[in-house]
Biotite code that builds the C-alpha atoms (Angstrom):
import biotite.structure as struc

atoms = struc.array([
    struc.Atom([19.005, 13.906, -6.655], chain_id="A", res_id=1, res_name="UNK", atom_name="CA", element="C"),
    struc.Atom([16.024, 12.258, -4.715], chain_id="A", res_id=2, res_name="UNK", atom_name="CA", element="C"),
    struc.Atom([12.915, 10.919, -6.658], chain_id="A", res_id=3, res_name="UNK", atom_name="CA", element="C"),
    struc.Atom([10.034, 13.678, -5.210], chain_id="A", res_id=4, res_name="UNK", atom_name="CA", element="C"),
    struc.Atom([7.310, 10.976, -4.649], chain_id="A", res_id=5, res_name="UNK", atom_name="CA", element="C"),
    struc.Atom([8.559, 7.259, -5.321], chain_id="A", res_id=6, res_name="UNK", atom_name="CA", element="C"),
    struc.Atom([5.713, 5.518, -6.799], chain_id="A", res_id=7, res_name="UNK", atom_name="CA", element="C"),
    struc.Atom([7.254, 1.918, -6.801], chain_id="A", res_id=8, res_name="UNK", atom_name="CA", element="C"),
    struc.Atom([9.918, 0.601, -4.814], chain_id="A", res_id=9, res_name="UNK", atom_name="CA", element="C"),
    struc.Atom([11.598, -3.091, -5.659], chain_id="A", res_id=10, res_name="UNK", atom_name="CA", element="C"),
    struc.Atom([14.310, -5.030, -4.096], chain_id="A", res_id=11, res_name="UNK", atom_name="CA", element="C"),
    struc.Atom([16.501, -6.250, -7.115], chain_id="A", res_id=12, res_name="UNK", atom_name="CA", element="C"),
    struc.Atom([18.154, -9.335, -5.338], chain_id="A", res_id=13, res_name="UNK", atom_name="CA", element="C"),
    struc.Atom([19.476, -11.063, -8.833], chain_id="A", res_id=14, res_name="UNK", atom_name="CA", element="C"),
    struc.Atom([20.675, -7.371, -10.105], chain_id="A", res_id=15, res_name="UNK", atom_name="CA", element="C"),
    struc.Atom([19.412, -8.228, -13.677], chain_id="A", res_id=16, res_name="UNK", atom_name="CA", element="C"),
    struc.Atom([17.928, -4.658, -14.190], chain_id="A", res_id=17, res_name="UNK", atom_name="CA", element="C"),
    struc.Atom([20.186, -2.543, -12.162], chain_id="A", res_id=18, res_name="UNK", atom_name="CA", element="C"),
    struc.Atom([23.474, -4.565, -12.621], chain_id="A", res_id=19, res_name="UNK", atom_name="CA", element="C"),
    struc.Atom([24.011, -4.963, -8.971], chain_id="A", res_id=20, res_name="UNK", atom_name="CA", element="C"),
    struc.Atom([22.614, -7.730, -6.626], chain_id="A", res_id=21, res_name="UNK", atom_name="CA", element="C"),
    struc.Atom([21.101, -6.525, -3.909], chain_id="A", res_id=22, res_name="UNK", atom_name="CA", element="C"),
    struc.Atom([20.562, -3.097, -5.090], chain_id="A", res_id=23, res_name="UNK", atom_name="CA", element="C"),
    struc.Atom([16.798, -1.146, -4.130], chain_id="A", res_id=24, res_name="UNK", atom_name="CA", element="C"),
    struc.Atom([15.146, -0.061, -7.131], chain_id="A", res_id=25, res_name="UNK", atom_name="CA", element="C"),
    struc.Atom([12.994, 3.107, -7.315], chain_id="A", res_id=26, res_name="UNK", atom_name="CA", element="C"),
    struc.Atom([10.585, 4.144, -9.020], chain_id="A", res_id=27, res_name="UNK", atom_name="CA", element="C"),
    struc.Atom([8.848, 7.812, -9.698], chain_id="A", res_id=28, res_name="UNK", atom_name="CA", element="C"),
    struc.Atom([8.895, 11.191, -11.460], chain_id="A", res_id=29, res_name="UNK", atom_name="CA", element="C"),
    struc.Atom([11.275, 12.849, -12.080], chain_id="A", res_id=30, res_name="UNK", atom_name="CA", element="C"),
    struc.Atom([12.203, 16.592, -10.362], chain_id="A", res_id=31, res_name="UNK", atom_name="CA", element="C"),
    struc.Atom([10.770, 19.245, -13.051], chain_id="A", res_id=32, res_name="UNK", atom_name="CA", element="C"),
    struc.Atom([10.047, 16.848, -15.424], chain_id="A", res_id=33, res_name="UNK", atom_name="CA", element="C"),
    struc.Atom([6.829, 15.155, -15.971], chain_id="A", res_id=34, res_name="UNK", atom_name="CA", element="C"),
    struc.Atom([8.821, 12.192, -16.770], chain_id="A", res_id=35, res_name="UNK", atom_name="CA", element="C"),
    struc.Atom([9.302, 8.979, -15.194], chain_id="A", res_id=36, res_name="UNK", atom_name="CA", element="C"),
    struc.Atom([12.679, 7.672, -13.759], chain_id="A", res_id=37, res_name="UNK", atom_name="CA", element="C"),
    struc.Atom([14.310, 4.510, -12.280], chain_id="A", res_id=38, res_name="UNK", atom_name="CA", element="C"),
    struc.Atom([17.286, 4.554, -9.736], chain_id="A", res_id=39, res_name="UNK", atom_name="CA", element="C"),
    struc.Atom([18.780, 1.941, -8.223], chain_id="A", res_id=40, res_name="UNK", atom_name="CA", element="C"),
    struc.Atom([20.338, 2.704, -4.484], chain_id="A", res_id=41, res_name="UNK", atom_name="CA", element="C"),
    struc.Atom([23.227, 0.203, -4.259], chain_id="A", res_id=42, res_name="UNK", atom_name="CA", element="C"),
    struc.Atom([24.475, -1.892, -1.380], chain_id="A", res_id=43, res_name="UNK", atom_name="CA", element="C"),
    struc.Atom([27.303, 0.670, -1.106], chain_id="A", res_id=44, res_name="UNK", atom_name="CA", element="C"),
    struc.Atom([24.094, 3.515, -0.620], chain_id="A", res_id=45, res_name="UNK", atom_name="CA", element="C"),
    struc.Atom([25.547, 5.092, -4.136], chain_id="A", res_id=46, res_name="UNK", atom_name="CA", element="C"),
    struc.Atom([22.547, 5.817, -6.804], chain_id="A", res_id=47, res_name="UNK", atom_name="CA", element="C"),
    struc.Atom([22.452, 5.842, -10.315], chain_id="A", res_id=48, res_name="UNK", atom_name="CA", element="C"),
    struc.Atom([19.997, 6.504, -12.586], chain_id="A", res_id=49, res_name="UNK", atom_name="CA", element="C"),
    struc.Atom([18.761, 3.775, -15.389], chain_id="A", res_id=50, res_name="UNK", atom_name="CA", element="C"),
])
């Protein structure tokens, strides 16, 4: 499920926060939810949430 409006976007090279190197981290709120939420987009384009 996409992030609505992405409010940061990070390139995790090392992978220390999203365990994979090389993985895009975003950044936002979350859909109907006035939360906030990080996924990381993996080299293999799957995304979890952290």
């Amino acid at each position: 499920m996409p992030i609505p409006d992405p409010d940061a976007v990070v390139h995790g090279a090392a992978g220390i926060v999203s365990g994979m190197p090389g993985s895009g981290l975003v950044g936002g709120i979350k859909e109907l939810r006035s939360l906030g939420g990080i996924r990381a987009i993996r080299p293999d384009q799957t995304v979890v949430e952290l």
